[in-house]
DRENLO-243902 format. One record per residue (C-alpha): x, y, z; residue in one letter; residue number from 1. Coordinates in pm, 1 decimal, padded with zeros to 6 digits. Example, Ala and Ser with C-alpha at 12.3 -4.5 7.8 and 13.67 -1.06 7.14 Angstrom:
% DRENLO-243902
+----------+----------+----------+------+------+
|        X |        Y |        Z | resn | resi |
+----------+----------+----------+------+------+
|  01230.0 | -00450.0 |  00780.0 |    a |    1 |
|  01367.0 | -00106.0 |  00714.0 |    s |    2 |
+----------+----------+----------+------+------+
//
This chain:
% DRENLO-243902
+----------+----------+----------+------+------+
|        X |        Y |        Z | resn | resi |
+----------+----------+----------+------+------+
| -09962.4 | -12231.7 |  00017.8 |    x |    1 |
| -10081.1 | -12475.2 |  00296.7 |    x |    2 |
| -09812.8 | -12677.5 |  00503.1 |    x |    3 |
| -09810.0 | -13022.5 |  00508.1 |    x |    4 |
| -09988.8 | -13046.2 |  00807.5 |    x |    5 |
| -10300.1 | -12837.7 |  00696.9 |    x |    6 |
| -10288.2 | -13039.6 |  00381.3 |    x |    7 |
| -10318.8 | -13355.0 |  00625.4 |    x |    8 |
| -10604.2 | -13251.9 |  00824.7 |    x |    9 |
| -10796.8 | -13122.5 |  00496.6 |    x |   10 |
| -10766.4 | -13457.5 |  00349.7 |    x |   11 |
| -10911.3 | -13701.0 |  00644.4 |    x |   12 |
| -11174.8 | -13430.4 |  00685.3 |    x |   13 |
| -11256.0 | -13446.5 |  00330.2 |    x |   14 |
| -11281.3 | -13872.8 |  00396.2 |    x |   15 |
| -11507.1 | -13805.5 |  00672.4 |    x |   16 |
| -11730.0 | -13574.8 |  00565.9 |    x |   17 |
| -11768.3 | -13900.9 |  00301.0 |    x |   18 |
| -11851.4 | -14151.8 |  00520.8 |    x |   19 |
| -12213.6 | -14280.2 |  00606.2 |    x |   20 |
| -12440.0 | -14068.0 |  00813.1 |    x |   21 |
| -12516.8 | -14373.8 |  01011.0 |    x |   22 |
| -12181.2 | -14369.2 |  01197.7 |    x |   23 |
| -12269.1 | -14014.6 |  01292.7 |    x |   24 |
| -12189.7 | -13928.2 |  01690.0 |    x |   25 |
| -11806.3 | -14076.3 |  01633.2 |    x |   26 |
| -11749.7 | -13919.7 |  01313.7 |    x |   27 |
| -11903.5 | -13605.0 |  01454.2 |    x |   28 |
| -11671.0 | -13575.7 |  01732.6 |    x |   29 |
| -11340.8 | -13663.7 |  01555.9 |    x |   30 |
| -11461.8 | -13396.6 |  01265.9 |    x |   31 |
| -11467.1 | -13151.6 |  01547.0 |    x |   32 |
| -11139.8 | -13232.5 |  01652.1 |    x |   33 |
| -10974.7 | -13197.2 |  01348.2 |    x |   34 |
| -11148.4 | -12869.2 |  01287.0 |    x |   35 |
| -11053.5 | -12706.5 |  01587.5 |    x |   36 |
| -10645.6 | -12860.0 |  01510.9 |    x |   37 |
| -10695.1 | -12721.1 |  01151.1 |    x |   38 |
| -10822.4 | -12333.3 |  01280.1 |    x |   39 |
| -10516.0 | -12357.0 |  01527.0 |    x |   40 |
| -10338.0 | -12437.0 |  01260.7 |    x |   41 |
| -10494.9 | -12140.5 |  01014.2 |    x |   42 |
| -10400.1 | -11904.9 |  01296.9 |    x |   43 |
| -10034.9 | -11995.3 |  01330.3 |    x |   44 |
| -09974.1 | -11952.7 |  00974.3 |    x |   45 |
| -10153.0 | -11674.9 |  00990.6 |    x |   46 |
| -09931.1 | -11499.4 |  01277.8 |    x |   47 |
| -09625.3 | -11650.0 |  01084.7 |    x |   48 |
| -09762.0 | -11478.8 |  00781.9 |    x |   49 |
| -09732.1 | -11164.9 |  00915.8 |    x |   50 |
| -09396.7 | -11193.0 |  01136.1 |    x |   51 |
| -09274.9 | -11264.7 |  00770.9 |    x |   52 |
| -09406.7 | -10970.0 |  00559.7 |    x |   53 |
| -09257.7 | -10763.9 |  00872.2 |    x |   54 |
| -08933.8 | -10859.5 |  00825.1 |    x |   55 |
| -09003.1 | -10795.4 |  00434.4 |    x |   56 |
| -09087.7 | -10433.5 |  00525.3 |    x |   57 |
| -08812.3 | -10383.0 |  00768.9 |    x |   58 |
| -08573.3 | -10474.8 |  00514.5 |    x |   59 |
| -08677.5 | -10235.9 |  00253.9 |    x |   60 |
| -08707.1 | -09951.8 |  00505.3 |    x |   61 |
| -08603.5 | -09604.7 |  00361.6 |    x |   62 |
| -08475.8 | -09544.6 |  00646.3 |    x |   63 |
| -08218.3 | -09848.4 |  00705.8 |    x |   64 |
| -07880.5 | -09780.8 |  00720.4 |    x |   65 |
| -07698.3 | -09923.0 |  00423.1 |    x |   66 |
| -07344.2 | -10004.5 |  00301.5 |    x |   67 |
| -07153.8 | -09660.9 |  00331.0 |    x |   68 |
| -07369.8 | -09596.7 |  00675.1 |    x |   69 |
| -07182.2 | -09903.8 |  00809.5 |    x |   70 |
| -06877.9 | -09820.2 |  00665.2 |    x |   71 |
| -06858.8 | -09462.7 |  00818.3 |    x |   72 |
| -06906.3 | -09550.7 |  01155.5 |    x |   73 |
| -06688.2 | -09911.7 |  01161.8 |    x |   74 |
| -06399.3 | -09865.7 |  01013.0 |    x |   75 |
| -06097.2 | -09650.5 |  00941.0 |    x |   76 |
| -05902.3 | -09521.5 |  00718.3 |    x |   77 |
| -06159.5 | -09625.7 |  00488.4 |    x |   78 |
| -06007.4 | -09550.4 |  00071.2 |    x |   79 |
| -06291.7 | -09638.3 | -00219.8 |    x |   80 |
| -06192.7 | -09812.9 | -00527.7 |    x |   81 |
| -06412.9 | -09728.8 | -00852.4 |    x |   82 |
| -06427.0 | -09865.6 | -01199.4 |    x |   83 |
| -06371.0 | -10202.9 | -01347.1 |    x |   84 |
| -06078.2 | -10096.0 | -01556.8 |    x |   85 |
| -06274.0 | -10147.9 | -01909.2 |    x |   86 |
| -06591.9 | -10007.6 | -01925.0 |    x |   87 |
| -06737.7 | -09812.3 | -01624.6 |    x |   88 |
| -06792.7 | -09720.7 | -01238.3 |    x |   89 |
| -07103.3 | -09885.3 | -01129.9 |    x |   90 |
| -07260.4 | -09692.7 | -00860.2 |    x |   91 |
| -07475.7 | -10020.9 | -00671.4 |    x |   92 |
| -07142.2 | -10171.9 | -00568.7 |    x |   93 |
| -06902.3 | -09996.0 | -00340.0 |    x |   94 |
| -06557.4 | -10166.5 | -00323.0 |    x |   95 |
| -06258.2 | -10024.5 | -00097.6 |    x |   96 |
| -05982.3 | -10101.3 |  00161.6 |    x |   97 |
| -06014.5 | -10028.0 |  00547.4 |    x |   98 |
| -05942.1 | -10130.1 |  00873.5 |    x |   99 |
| -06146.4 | -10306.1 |  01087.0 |    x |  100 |
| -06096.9 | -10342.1 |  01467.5 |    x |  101 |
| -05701.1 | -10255.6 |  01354.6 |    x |  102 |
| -05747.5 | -10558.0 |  01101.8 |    x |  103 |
| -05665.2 | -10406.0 |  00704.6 |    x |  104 |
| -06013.3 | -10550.2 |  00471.5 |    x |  105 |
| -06144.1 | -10571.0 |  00134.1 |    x |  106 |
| -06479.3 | -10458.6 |  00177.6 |    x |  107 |
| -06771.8 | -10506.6 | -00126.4 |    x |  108 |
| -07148.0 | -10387.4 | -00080.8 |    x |  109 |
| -07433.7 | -10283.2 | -00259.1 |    x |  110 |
| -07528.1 | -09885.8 | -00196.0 |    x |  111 |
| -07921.8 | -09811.3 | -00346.7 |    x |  112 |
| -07902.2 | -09406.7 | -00224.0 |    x |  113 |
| -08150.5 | -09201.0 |  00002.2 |    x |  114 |
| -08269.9 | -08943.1 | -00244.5 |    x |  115 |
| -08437.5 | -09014.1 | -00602.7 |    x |  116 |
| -08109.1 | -08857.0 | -00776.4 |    x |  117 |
| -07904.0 | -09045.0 | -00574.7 |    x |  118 |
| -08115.0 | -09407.1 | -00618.7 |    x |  119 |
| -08106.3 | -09340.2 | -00995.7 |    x |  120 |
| -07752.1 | -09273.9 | -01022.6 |    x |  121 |
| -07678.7 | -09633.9 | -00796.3 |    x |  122 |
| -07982.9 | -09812.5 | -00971.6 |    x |  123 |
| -08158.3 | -09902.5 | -00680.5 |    x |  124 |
| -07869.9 | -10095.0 | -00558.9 |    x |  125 |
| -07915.3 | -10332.4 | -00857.2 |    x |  126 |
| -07546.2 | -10397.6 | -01041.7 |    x |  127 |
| -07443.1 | -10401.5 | -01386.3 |    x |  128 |
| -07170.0 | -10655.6 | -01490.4 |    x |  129 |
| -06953.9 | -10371.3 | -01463.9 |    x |  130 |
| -07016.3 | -10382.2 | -01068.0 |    x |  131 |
| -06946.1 | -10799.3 | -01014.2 |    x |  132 |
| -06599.6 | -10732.9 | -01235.3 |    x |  133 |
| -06523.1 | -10439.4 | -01028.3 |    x |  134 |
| -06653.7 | -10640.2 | -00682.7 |    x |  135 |
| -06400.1 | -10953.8 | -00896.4 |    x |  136 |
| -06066.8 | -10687.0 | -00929.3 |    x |  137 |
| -06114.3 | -10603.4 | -00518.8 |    x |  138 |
| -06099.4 | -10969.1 | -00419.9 |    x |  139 |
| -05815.3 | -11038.4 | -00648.2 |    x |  140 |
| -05641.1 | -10727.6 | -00469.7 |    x |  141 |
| -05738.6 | -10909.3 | -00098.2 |    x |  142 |
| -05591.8 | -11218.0 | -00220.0 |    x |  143 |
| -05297.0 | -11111.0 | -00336.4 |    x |  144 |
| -05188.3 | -10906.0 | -00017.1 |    x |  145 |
| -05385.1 | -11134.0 |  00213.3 |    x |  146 |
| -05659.5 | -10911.1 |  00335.7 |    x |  147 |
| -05954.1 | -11082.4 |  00432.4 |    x |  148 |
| -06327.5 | -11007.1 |  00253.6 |    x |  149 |
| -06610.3 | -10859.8 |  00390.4 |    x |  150 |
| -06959.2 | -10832.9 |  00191.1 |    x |  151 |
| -07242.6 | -10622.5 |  00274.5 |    x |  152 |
| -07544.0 | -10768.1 |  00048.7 |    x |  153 |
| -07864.3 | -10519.6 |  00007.2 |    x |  154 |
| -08017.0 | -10546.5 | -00353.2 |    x |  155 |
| -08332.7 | -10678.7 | -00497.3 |    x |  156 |
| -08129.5 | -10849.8 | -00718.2 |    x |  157 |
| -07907.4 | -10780.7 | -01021.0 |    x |  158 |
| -07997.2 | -10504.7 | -01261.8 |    x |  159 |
| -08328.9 | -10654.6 | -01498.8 |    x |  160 |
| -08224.2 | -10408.5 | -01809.7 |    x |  161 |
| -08158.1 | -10525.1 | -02158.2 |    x |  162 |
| -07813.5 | -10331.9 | -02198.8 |    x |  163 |
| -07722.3 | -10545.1 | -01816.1 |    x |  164 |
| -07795.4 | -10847.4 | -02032.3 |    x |  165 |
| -07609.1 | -10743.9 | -02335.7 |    x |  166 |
| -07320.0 | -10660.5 | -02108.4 |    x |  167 |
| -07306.1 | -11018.8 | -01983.1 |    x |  168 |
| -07506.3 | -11027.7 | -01686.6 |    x |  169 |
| -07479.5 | -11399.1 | -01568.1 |    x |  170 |
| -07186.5 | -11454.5 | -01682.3 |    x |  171 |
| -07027.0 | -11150.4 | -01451.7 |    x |  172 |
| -07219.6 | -11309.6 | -01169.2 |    x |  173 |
| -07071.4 | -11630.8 | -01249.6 |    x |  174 |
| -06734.0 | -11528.3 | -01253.2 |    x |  175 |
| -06755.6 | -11341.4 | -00933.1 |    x |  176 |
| -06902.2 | -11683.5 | -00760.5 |    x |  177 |
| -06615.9 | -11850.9 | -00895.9 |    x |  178 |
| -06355.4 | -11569.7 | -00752.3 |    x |  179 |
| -06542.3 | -11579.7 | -00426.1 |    x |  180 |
| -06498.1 | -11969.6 | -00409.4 |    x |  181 |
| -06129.1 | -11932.8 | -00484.9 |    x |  182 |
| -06003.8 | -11740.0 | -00282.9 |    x |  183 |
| -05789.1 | -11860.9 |  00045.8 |    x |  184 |
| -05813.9 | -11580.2 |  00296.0 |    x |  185 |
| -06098.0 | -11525.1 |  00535.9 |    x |  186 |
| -06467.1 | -11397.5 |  00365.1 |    x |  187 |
| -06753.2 | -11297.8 |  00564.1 |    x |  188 |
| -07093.8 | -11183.7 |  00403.6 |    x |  189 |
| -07351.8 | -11038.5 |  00592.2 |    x |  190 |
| -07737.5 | -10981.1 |  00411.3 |    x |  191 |
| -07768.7 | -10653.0 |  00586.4 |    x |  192 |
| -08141.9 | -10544.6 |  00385.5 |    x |  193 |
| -08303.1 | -10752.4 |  00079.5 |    x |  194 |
| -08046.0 | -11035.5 | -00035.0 |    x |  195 |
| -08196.4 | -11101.6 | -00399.4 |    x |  196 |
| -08126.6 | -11401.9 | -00627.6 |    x |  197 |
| -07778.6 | -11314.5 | -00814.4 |    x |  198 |
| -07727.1 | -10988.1 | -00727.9 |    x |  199 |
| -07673.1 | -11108.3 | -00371.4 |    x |  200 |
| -07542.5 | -11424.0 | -00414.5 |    x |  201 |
| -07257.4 | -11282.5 | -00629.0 |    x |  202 |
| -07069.7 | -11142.6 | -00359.4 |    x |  203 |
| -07194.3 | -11365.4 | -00059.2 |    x |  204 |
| -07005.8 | -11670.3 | -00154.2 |    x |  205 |
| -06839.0 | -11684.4 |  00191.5 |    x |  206 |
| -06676.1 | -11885.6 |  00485.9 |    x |  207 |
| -06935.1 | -11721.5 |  00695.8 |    x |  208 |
| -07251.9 | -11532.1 |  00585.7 |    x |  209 |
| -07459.8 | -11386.3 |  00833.8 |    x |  210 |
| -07817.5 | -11224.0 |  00836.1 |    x |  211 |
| -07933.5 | -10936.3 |  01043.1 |    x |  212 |
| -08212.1 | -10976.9 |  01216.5 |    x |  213 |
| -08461.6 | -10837.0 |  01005.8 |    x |  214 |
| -08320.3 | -10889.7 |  00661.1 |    x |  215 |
| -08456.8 | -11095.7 |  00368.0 |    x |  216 |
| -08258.0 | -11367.3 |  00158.6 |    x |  217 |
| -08394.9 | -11530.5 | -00107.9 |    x |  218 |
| -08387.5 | -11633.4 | -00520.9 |    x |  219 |
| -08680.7 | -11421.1 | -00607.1 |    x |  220 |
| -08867.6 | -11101.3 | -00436.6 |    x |  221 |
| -09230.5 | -11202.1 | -00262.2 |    x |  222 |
| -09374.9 | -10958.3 | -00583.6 |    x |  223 |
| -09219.6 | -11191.2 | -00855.0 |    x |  224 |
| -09295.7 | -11504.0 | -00727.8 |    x |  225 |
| -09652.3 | -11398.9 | -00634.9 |    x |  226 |
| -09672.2 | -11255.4 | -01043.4 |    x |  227 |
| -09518.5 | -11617.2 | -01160.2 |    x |  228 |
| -09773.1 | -11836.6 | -00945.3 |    x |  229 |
| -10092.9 | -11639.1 | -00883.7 |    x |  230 |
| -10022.1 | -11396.5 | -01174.3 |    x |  231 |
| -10085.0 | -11108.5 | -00923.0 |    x |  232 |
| -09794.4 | -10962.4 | -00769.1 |    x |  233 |
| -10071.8 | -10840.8 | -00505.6 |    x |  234 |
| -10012.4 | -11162.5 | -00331.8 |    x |  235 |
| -09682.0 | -11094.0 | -00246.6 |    x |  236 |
| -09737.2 | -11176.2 |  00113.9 |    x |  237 |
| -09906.5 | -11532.6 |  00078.7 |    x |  238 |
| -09565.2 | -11561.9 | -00128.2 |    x |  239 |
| -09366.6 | -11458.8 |  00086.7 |    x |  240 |
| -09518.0 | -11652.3 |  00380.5 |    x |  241 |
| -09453.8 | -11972.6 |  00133.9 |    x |  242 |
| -09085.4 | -11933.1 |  00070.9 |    x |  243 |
| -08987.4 | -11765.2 |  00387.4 |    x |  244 |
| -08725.0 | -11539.6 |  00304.6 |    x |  245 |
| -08671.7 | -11452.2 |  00661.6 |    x |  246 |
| -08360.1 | -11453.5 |  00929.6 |    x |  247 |
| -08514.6 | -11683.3 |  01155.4 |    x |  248 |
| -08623.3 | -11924.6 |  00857.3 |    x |  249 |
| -08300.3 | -11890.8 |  00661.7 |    x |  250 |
| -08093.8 | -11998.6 |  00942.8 |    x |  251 |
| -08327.4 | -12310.4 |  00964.5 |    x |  252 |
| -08254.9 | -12403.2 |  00647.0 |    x |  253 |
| -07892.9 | -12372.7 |  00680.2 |    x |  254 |
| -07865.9 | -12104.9 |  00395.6 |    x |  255 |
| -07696.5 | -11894.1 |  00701.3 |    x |  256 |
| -07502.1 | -11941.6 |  00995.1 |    x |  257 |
| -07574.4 | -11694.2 |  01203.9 |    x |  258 |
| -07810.5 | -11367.8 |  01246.1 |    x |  259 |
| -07707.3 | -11006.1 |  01395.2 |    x |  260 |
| -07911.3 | -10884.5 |  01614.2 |    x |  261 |
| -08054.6 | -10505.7 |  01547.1 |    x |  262 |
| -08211.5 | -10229.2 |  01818.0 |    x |  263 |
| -08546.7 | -10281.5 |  01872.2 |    x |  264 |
| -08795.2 | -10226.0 |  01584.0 |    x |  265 |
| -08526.5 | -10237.5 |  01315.7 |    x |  266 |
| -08195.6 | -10108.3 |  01250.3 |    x |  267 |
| -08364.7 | -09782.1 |  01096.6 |    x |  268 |
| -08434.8 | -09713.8 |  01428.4 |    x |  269 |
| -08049.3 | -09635.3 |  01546.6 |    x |  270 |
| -07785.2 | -09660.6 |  01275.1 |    x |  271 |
| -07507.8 | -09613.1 |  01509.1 |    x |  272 |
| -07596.8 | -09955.4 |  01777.2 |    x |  273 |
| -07705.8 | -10168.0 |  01453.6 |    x |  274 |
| -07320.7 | -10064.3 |  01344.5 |    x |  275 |
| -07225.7 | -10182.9 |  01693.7 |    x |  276 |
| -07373.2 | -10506.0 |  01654.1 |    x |  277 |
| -07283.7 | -10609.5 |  01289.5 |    x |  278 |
| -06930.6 | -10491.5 |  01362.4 |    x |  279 |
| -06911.7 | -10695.6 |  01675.6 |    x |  280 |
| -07044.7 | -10998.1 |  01474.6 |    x |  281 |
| -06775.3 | -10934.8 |  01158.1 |    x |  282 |
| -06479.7 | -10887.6 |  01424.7 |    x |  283 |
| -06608.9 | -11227.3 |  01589.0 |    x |  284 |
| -06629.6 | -11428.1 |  01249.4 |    x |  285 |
| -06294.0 | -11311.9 |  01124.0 |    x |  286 |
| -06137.3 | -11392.2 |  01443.9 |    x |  287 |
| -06248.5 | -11768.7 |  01455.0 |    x |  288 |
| -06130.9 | -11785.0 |  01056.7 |    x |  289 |
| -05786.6 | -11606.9 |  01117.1 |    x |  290 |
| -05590.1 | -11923.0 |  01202.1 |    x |  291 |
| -05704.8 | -12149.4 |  00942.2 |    x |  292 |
| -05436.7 | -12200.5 |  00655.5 |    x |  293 |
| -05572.1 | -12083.1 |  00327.1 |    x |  294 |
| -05627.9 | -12435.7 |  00112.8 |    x |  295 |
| -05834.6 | -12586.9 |  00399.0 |    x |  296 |
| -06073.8 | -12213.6 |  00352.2 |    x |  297 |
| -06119.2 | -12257.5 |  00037.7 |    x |  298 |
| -06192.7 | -12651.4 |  00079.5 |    x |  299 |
| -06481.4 | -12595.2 |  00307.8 |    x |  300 |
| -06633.4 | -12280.6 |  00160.1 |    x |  301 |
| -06648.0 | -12561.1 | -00163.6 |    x |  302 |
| -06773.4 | -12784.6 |  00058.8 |    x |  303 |
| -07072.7 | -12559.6 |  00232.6 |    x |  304 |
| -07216.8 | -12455.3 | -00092.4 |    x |  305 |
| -07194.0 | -12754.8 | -00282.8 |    x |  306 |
| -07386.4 | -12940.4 |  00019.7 |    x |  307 |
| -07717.7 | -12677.8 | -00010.4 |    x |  308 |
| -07999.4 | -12810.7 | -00131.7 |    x |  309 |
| -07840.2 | -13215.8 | -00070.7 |    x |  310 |
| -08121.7 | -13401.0 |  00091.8 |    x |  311 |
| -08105.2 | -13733.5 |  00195.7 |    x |  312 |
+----------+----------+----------+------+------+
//
């Protein structure tokens, strides 16, 4: 999709290429101009294009450490809870208590597994209802002790599946929204891989949420936007350059606040600095919420999401 810009030049170059040949030599040379501003242009998007799709691939890297990577080298004393206390453990969520730079958390992220078995048995990181109402019976544990919330978002989005829906799908990720937004101690998400429609947005309802550097963050993957518009999924990356699901382009828009730096090339490249970094990041973010009384939390995590997507 051309910017508005490129949609610009296209259109006085379409008006001059219109005009009469008899005002040729100054039409000539301001035609050349705007060619040459519109192949700059092409080339920028083009380079922006691909700076995208990079980040796309870095954040679906086999290889990238996810949820219970972090959680084994950041904090202690680390206990998991399982189950939702009706109908079943869901494997794509991982809920627990631990301690955190000597500070006791609530900690909820997605886990999509390193070997097939494994990926299969979490779905891919994708959650069942099951998983937001187990995610909903953590938070209700911080809150009522006064532990603070950390999320660690990495899913394509919630589980697709017919029996997901029949279980209540967006209801359970409605519910878990509203939790989030209710609670009064400190939250902090951080999109640590993909961050995908629902499935992310269920648990990153936050006081802070933060973005590592090379993650992705958006309502739909690049593949199922491309299938909606172009009806080829192919085009995923002239999607993906048109949405911009990206750290750098997120934090533009205000969807985040901050971004975590990883090692160079991606934080598949060195689990244990990437862990150095987001932890460094978490510990900072809790520490400037820490002093701020409960009700006023709560106001202006209200406040933040009910302001995205206001334009004047």
């Amino acid at each position: 999709m051309a910017g508005d810009a490129e949609l610009r030049l296209r259109d006085r170059l379409g008006r001059l290429s219109s005009l009469p040949l008899l005002r040729g030599t100054r039409v000539s040379g301001e035609e050349k101009r705007l060619r040459d501003q519109l192949s700059q242009l092409e080339a920028e998007e083009a380079a922006t294009e691909e700076e995208i799709w990079s980040s796309v691939e870095l954040a679906r890297h086999e290889d990238r450490p996810y949820t219970l990577d972090y959680v084994e080298r950041i904090l202690d004393d680390w206990v998991e809870l399982h189950g939702d206390r009706g109908r079943a453990d869901d494997g794509a969520l991982v809920t627990g208590v631990g301690r955190l730079d000597g500070r006791t958390i609530v900690l909820v992220g997605h886990q999509k597994g390193r070997d097939v078995k494994e990926r299969l048995d979490r779905q891919f990181g994708m959650a069942y209802p099951e998983g937001y109402v187990k995610a909903m019976r953590v938070m209700e544990i911080a809150e009522r002790f006064g532990f603070p919330v950390l999320s660690l978002v990495d899913t394509p989005g919630a589980y697709p599946g017919v029996a997901a829906e029949q279980h209540g799908q967006g209801g359970a990720i409605a519910r878990s929204q509203a939790a989030m937004s209710r609670l009064t101690v400190p939250t902090v998400a951080c999109i640590i891989g993909e961050g995908g429609s629902g499935g992310a947005v269920a648990i990153a309802v936050a006081d802070r949420v933060l973005m590592q550097e090379n993650a992705i963050y958006s309502v739909i993957t690049p593949e199922g936007c491309a299938a909606i518009l172009w009806r080829d999924a192919g085009e995923a990356k002239k999607a993906a350059a048109a949405f911009k699901p990206d750290a750098r382009h997120c934090l533009e828009l205000g969807v985040v606040d901050a971004i975590v730096a990883e090692p160079v090339g991606g934080a598949q490249t060195d689990h244990d600095q990437s862990a150095r970094l987001l932890k460094g990041a978490l510990v900072e973010s809790l520490e400037e919420l820490e002093d701020v009384p409960g009700d006023e939390l709560r106001r202006r995590r209200r406040a933040k999401f009910r302001g995205m997507g206001v334009f004047a």
